[in-house]
PDB file of N, CA, C and O in Angstrom:
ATOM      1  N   UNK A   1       0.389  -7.770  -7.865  1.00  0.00           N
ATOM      2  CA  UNK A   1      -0.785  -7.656  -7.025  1.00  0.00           C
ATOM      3  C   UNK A   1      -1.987  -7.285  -7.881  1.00  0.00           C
ATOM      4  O   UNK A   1      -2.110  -6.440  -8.768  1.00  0.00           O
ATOM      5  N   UNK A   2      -2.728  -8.052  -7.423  1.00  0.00           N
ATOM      6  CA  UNK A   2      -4.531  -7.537  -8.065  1.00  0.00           C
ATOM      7  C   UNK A   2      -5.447  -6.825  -7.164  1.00  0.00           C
ATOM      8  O   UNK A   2      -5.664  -7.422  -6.109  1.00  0.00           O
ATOM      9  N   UNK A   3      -6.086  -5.607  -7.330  1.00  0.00           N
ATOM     10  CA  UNK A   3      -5.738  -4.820  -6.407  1.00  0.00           C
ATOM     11  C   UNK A   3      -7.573  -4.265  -7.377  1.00  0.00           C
ATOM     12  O   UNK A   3      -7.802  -4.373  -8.582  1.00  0.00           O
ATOM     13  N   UNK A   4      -8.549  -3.704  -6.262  1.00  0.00           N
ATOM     14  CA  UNK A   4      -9.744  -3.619  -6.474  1.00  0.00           C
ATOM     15  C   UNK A   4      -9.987  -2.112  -5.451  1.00  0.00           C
ATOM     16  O   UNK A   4     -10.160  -1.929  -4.246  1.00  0.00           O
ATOM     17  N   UNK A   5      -9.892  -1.222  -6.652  1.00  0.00           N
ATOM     18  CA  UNK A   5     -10.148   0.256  -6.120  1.00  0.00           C
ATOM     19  C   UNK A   5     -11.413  -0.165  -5.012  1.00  0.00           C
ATOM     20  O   UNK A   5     -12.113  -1.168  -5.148  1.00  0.00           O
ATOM     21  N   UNK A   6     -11.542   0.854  -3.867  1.00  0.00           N
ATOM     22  CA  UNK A   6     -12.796   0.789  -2.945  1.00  0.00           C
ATOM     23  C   UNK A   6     -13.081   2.500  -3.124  1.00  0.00           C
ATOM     24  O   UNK A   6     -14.173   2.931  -2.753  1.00  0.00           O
ATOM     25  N   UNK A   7     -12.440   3.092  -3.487  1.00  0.00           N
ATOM     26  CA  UNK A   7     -12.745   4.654  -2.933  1.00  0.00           C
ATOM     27  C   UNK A   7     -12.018   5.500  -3.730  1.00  0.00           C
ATOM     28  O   UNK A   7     -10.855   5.742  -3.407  1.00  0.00           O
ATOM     29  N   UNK A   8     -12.739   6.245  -5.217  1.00  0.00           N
ATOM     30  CA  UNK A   8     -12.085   7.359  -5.518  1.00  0.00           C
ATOM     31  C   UNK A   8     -12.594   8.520  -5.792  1.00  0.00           C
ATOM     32  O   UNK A   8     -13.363   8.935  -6.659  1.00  0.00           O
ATOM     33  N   UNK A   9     -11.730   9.232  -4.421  1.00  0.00           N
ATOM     34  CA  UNK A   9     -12.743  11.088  -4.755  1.00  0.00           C
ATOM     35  C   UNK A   9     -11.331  11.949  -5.165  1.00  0.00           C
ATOM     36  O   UNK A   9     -10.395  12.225  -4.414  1.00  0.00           O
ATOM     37  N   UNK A  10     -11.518  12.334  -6.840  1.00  0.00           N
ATOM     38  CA  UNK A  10     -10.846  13.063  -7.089  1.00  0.00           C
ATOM     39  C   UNK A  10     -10.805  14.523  -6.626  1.00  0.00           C
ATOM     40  O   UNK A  10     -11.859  15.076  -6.313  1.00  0.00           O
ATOM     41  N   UNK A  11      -9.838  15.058  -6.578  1.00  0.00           N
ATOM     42  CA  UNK A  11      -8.331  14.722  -6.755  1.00  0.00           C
ATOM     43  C   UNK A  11      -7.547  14.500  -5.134  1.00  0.00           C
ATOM     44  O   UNK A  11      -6.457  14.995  -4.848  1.00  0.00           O
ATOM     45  N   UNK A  12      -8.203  13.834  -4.401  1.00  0.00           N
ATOM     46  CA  UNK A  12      -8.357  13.549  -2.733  1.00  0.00           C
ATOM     47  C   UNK A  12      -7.573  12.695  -2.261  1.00  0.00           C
ATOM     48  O   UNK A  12      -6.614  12.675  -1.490  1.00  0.00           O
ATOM     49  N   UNK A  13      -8.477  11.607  -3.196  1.00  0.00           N
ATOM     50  CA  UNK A  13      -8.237  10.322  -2.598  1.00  0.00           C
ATOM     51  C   UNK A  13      -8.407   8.789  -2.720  1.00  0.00           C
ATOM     52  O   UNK A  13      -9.546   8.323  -2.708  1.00  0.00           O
ATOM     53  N   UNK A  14      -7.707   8.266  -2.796  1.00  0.00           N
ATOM     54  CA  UNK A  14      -7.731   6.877  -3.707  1.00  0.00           C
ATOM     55  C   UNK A  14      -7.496   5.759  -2.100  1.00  0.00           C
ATOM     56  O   UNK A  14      -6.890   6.034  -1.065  1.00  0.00           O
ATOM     57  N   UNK A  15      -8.038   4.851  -2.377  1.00  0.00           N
ATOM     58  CA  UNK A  15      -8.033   3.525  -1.728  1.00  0.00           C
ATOM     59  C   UNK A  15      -8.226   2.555  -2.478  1.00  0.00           C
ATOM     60  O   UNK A  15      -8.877   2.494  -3.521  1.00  0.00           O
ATOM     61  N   UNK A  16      -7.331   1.356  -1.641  1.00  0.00           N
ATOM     62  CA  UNK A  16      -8.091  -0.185  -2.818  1.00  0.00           C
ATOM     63  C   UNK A  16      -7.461  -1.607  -1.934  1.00  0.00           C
ATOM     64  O   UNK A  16      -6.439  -1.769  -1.268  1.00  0.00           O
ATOM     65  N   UNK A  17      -8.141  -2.140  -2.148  1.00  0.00           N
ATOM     66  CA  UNK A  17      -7.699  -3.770  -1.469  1.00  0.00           C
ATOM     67  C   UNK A  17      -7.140  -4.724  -2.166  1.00  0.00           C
ATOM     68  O   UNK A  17      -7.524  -4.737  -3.336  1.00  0.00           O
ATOM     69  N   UNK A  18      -6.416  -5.488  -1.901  1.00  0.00           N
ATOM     70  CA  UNK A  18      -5.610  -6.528  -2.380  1.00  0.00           C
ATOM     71  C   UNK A  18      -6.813  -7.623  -2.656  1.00  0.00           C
ATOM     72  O   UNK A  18      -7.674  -7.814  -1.798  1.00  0.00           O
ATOM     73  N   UNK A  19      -6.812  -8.172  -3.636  1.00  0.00           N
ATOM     74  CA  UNK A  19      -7.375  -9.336  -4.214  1.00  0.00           C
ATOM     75  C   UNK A  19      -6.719 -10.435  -3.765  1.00  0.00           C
ATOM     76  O   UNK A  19      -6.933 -11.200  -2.824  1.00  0.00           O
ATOM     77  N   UNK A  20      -5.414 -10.350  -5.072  1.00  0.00           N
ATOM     78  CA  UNK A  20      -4.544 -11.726  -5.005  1.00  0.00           C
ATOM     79  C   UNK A  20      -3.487 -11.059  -5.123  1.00  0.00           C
ATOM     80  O   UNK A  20      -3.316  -9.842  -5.189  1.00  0.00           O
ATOM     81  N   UNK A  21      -2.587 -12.141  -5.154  1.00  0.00           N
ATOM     82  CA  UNK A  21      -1.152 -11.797  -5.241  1.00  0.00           C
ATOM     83  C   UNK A  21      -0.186 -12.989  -5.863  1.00  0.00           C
ATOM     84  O   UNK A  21      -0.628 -14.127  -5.703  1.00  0.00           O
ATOM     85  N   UNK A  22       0.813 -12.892  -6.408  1.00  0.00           N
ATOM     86  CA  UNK A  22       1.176 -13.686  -6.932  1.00  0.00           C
ATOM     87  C   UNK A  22       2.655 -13.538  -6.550  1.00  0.00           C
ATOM     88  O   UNK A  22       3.443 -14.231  -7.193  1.00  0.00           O
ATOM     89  N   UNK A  23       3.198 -12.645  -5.490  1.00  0.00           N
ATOM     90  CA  UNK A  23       4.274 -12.416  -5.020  1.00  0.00           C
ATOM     91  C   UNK A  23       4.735 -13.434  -3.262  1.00  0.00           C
ATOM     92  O   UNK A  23       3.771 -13.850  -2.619  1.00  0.00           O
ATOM     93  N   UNK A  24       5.500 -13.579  -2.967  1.00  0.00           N
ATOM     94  CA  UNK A  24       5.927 -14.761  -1.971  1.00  0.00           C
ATOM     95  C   UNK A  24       5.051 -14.671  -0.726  1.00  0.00           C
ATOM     96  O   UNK A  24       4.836 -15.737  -0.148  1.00  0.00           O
ATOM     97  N   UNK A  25       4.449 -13.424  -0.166  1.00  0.00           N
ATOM     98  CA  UNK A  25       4.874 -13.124   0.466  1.00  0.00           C
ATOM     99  C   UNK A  25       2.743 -13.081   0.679  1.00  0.00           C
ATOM    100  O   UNK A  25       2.096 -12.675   1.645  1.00  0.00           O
ATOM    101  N   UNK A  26       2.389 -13.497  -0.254  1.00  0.00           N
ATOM    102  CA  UNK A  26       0.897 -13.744  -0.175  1.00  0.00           C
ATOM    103  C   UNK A  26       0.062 -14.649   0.784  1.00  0.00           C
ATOM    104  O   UNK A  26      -0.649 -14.429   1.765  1.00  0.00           O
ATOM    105  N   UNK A  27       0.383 -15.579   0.200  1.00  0.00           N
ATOM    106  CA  UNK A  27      -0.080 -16.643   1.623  1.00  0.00           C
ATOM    107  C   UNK A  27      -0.744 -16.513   2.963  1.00  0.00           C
ATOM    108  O   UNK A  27      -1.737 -17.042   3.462  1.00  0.00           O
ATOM    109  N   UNK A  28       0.494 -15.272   3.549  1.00  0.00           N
ATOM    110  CA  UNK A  28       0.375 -14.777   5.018  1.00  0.00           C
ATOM    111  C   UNK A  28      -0.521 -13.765   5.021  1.00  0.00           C
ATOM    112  O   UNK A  28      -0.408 -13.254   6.135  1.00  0.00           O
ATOM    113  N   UNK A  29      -1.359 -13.177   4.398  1.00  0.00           N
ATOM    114  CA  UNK A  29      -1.487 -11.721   3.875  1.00  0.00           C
ATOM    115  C   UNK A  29      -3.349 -12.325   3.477  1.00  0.00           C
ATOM    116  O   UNK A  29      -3.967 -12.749   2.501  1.00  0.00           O
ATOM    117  N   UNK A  30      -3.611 -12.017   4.902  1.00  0.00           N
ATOM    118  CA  UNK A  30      -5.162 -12.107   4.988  1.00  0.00           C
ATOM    119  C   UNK A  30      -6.209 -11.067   4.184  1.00  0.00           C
ATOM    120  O   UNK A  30      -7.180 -11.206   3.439  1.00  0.00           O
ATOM    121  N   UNK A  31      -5.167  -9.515   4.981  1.00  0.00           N
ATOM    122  CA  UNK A  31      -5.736  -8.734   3.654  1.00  0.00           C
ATOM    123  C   UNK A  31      -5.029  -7.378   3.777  1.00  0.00           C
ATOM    124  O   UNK A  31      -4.554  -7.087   4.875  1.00  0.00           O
ATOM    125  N   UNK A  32      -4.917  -6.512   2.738  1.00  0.00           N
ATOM    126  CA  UNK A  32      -4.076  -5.893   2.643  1.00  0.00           C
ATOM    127  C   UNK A  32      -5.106  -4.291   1.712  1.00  0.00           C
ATOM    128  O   UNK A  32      -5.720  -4.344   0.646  1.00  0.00           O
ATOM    129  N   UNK A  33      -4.923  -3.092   2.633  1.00  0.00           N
ATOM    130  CA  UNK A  33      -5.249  -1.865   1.894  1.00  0.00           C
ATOM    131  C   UNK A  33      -4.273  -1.163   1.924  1.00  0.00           C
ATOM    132  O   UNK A  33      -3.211  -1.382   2.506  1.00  0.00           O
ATOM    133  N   UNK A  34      -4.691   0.072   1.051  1.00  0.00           N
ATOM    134  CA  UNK A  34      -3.526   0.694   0.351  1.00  0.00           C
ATOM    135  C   UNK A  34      -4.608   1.971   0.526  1.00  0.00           C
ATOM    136  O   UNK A  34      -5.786   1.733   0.259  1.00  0.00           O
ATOM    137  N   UNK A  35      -4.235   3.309   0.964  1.00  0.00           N
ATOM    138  CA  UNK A  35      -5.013   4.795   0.958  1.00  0.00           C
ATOM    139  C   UNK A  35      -4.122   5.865   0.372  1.00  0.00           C
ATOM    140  O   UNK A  35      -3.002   5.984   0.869  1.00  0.00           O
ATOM    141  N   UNK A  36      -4.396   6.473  -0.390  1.00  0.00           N
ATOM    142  CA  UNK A  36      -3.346   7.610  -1.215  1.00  0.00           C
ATOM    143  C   UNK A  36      -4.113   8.711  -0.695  1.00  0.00           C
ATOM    144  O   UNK A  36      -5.343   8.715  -0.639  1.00  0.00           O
ATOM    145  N   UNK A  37      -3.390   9.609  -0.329  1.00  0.00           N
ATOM    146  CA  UNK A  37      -4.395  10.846   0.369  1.00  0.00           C
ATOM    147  C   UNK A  37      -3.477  12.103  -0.298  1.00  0.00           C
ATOM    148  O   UNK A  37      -2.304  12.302   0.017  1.00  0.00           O
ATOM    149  N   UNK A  38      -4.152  12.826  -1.175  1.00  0.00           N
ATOM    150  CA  UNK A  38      -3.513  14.245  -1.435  1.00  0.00           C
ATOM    151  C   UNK A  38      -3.959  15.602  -0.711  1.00  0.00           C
ATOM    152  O   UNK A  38      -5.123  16.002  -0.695  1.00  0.00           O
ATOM    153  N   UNK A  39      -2.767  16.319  -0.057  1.00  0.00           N
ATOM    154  CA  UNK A  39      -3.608  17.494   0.671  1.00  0.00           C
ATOM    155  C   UNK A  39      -2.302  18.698  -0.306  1.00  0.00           C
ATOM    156  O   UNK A  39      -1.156  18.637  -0.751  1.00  0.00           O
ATOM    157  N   UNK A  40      -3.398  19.645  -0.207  1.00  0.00           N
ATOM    158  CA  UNK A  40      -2.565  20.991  -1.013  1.00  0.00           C
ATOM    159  C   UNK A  40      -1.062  21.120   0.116  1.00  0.00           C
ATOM    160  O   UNK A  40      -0.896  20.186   0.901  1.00  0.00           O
ATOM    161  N   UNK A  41      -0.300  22.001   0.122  1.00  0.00           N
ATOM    162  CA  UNK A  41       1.168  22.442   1.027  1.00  0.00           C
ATOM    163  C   UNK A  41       1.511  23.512   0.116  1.00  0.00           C
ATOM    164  O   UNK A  41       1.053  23.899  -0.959  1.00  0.00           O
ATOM    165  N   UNK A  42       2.404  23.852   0.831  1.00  0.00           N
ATOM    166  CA  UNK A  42       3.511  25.046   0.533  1.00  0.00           C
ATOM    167  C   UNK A  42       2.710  26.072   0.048  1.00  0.00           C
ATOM    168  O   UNK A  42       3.160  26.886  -0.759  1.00  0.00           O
ATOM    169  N   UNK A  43       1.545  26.116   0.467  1.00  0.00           N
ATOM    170  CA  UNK A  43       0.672  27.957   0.403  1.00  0.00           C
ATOM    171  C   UNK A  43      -0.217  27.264  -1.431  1.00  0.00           C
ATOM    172  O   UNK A  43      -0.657  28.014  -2.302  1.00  0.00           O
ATOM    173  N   UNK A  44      -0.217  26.135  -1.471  1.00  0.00           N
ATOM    174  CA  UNK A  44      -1.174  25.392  -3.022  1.00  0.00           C
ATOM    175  C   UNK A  44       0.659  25.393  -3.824  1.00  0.00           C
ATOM    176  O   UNK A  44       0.689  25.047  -5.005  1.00  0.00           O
ATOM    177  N   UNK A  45       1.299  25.569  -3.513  1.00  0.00           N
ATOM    178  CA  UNK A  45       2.770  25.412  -4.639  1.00  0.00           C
ATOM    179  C   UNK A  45       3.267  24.354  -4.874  1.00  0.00           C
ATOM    180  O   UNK A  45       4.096  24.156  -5.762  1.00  0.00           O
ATOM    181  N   UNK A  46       2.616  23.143  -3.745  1.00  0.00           N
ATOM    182  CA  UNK A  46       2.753  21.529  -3.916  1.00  0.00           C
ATOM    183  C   UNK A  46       1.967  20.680  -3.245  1.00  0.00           C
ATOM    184  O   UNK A  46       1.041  20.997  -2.498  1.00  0.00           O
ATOM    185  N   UNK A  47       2.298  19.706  -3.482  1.00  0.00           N
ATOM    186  CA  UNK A  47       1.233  18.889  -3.118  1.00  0.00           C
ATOM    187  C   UNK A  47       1.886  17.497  -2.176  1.00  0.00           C
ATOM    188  O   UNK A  47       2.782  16.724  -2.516  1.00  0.00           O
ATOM    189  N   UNK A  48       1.184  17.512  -1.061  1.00  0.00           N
ATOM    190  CA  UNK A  48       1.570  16.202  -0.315  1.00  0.00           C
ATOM    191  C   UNK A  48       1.183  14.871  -0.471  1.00  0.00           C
ATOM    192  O   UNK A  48      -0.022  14.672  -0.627  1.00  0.00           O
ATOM    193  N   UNK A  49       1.868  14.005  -0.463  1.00  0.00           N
ATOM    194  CA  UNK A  49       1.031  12.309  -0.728  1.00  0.00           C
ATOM    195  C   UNK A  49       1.551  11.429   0.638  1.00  0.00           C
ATOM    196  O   UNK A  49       2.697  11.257   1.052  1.00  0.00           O
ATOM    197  N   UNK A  50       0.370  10.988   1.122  1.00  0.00           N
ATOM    198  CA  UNK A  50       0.366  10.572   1.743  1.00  0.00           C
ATOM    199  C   UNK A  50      -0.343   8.752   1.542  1.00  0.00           C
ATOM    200  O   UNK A  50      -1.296   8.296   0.911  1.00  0.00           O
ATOM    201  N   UNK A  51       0.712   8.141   2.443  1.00  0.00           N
ATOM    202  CA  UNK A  51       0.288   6.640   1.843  1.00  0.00           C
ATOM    203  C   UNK A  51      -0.033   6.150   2.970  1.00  0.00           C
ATOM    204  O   UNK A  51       0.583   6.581   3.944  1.00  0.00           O
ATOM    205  N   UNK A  52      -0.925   5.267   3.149  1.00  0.00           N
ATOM    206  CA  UNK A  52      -1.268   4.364   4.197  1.00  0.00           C
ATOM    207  C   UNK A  52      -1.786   2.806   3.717  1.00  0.00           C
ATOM    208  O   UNK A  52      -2.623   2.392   2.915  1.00  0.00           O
ATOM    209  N   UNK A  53      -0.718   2.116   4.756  1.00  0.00           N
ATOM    210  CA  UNK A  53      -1.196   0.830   4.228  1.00  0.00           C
ATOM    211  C   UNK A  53      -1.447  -0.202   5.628  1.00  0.00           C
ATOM    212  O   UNK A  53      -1.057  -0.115   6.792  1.00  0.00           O
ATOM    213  N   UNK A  54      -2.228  -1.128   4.952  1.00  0.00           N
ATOM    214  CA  UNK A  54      -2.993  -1.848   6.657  1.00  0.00           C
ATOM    215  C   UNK A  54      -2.520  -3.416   6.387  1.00  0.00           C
ATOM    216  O   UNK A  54      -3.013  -4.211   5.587  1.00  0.00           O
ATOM    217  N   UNK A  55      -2.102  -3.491   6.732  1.00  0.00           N
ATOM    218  CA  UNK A  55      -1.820  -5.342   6.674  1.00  0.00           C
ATOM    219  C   UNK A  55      -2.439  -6.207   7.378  1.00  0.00           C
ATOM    220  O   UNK A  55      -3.006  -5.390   8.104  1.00  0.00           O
ATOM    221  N   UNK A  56      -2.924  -7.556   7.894  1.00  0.00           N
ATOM    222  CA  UNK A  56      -3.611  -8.470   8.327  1.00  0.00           C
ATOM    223  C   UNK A  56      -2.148 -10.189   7.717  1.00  0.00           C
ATOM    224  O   UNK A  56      -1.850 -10.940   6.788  1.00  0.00           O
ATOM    225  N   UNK A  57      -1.893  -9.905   8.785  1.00  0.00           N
ATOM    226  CA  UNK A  57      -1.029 -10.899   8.596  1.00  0.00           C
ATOM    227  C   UNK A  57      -1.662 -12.691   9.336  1.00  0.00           C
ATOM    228  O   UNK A  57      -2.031 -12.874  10.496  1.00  0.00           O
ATOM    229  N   UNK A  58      -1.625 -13.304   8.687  1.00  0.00           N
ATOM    230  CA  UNK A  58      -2.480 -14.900   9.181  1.00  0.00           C
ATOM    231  C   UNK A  58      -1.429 -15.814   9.663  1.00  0.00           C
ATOM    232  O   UNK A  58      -0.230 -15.541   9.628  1.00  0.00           O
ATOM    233  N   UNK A  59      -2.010 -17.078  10.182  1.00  0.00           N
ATOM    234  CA  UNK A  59      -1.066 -18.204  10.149  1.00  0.00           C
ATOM    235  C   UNK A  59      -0.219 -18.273  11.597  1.00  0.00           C
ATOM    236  O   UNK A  59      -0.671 -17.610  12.530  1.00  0.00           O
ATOM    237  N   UNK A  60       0.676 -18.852  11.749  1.00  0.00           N
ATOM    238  CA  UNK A  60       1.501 -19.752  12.954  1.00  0.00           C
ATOM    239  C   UNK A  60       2.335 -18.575  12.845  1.00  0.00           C
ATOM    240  O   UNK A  60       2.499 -18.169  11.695  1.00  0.00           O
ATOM    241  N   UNK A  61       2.913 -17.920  13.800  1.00  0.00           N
ATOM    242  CA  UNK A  61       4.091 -17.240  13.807  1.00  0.00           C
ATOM    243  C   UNK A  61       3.812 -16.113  13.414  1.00  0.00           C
ATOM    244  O   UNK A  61       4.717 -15.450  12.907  1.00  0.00           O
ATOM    245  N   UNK A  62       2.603 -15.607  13.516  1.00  0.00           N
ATOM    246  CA  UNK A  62       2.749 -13.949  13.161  1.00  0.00           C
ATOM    247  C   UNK A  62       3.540 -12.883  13.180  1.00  0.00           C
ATOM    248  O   UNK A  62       3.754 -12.341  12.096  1.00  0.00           O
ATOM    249  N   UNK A  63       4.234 -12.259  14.544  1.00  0.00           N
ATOM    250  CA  UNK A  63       4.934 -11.538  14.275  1.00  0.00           C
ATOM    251  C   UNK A  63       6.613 -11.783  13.384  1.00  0.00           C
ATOM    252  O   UNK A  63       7.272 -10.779  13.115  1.00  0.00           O
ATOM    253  N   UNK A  64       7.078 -13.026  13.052  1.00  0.00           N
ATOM    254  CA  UNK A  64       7.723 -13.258  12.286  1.00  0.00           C
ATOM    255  C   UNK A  64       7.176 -12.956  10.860  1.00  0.00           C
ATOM    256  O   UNK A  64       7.826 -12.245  10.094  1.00  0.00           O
ATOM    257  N   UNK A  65       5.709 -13.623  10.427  1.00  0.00           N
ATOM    258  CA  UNK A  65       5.470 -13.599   9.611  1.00  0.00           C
ATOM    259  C   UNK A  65       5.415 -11.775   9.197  1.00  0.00           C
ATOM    260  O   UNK A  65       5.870 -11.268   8.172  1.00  0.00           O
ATOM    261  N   UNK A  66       4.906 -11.251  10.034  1.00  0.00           N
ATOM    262  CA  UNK A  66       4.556 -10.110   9.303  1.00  0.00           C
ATOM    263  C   UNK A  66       5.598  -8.974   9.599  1.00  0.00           C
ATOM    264  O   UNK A  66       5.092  -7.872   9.388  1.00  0.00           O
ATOM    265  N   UNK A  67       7.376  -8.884  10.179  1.00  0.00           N
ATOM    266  CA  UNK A  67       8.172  -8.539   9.767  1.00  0.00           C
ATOM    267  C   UNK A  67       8.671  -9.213   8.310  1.00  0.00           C
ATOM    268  O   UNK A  67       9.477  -8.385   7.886  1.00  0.00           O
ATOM    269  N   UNK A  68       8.613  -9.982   7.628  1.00  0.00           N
ATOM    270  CA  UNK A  68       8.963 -10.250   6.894  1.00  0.00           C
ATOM    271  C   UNK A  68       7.948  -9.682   5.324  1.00  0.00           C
ATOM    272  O   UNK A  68       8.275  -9.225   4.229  1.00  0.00           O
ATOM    273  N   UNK A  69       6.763  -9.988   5.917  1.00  0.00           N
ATOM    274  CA  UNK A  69       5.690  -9.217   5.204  1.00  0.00           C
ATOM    275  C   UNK A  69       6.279  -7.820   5.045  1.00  0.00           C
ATOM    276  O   UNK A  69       6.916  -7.413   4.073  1.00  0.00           O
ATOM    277  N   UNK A  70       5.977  -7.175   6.111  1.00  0.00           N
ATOM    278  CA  UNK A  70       6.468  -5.420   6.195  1.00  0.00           C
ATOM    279  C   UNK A  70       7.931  -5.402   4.986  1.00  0.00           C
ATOM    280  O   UNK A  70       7.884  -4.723   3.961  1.00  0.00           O
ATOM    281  N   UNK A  71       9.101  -6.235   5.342  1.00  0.00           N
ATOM    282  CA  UNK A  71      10.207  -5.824   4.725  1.00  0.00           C
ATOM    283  C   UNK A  71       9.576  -6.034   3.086  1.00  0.00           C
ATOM    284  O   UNK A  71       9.717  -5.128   2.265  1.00  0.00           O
ATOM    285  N   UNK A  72       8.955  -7.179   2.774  1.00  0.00           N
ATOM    286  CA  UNK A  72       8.501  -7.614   1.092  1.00  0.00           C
ATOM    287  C   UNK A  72       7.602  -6.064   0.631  1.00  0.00           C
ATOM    288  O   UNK A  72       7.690  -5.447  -0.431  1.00  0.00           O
ATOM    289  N   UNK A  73       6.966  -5.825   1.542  1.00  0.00           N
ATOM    290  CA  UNK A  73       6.240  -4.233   1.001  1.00  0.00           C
ATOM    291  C   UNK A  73       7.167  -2.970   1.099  1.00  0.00           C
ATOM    292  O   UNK A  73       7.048  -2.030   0.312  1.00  0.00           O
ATOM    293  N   UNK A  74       7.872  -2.991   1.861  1.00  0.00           N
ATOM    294  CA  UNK A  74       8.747  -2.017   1.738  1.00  0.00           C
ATOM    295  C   UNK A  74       9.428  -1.874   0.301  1.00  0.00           C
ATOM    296  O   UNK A  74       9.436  -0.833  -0.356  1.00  0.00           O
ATOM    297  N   UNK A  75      10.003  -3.098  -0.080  1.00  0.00           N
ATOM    298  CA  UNK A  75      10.554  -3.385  -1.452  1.00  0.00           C
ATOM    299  C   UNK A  75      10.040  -2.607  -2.573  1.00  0.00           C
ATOM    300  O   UNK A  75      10.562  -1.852  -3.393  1.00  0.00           O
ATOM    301  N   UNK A  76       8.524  -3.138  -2.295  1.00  0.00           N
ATOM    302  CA  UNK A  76       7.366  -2.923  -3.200  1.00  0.00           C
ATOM    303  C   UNK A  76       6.978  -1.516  -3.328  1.00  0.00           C
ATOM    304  O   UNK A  76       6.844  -1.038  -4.455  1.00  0.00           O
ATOM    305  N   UNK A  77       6.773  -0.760  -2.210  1.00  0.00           N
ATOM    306  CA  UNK A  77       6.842   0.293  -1.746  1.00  0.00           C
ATOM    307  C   UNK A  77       7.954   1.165  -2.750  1.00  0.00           C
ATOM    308  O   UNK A  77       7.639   2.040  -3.557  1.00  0.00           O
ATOM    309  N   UNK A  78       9.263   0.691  -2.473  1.00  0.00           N
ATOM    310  CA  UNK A  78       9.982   1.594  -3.218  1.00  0.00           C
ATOM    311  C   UNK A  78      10.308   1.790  -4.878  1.00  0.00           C
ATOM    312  O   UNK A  78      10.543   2.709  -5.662  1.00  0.00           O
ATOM    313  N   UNK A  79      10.159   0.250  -4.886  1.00  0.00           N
ATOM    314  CA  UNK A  79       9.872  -0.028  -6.622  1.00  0.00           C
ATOM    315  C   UNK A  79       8.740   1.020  -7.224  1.00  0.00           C
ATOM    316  O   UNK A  79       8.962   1.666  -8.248  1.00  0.00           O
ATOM    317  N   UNK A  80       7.662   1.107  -6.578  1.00  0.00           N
ATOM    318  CA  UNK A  80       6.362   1.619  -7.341  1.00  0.00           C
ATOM    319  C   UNK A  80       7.059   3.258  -7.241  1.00  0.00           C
ATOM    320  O   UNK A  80       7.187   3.975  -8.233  1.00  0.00           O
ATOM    321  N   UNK A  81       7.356   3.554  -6.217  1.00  0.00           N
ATOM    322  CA  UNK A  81       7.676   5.025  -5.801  1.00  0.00           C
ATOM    323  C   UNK A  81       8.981   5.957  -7.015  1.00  0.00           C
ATOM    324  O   UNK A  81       9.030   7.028  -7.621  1.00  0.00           O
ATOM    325  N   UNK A  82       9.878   4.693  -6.819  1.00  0.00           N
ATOM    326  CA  UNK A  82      11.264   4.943  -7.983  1.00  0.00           C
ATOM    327  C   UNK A  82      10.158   5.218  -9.387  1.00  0.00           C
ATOM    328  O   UNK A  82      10.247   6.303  -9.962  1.00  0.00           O
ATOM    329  N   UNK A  83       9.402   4.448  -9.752  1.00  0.00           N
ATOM    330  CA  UNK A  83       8.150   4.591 -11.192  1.00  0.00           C
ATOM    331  C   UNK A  83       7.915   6.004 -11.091  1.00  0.00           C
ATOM    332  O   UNK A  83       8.032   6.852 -11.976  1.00  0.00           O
ATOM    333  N   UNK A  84       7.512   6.164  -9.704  1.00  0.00           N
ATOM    334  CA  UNK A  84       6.633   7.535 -10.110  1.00  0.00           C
ATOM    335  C   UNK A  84       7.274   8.422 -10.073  1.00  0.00           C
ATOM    336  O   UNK A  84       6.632   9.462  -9.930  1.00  0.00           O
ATOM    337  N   UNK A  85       8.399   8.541 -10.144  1.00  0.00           N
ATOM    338  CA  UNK A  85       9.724  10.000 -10.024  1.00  0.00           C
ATOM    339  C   UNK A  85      10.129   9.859 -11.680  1.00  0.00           C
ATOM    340  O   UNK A  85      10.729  10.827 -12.148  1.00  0.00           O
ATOM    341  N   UNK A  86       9.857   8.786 -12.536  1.00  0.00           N
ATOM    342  CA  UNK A  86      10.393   8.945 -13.916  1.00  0.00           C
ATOM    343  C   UNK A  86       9.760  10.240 -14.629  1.00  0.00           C
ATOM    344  O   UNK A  86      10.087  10.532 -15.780  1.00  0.00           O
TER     345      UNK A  86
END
């Protein structure tokens, strides 16, 4: 994914939109954001992340299309997530 920050207020909060994509599952995928939201927890002893993502699914068959969408980000979702625990 090519992916075009819209919003960063450190250490807060990150947003960004999908450009392109070069994964299957593009096509359908009118447009796609991504929001990282950090709030302090556990009395400042950790920190919460919070993800939000917005999809815009196009084309003949939408709600097919965009369960199938949802499952391809989920994937994606966990791939990036497994990264960030190394």
């Amino acid at each position: 994914m090519y992916q075009r920050i819209t919003e960063w207020s450190p250490p807060a909060r990150l947003a960004f939109h999908m450009e392109r994509t070069d994964l299957p599952f593009g096509p359908c995928v009118g447009a796609l954001t991504d929001t990282f939201e950090l709030t302090p927890a556990a009395g400042g002893r950790a920190t919460r992340l919070t993800r939000s993502t917005r999809v815009e699914v196009r084309g003949r068959f939408r709600w097919a299309r965009a369960l199938a969408v949802g499952i391809g980000l989920k994937a994606v979702h966990r791939f990036v997530f497994r990264d960030w625990r190394r």
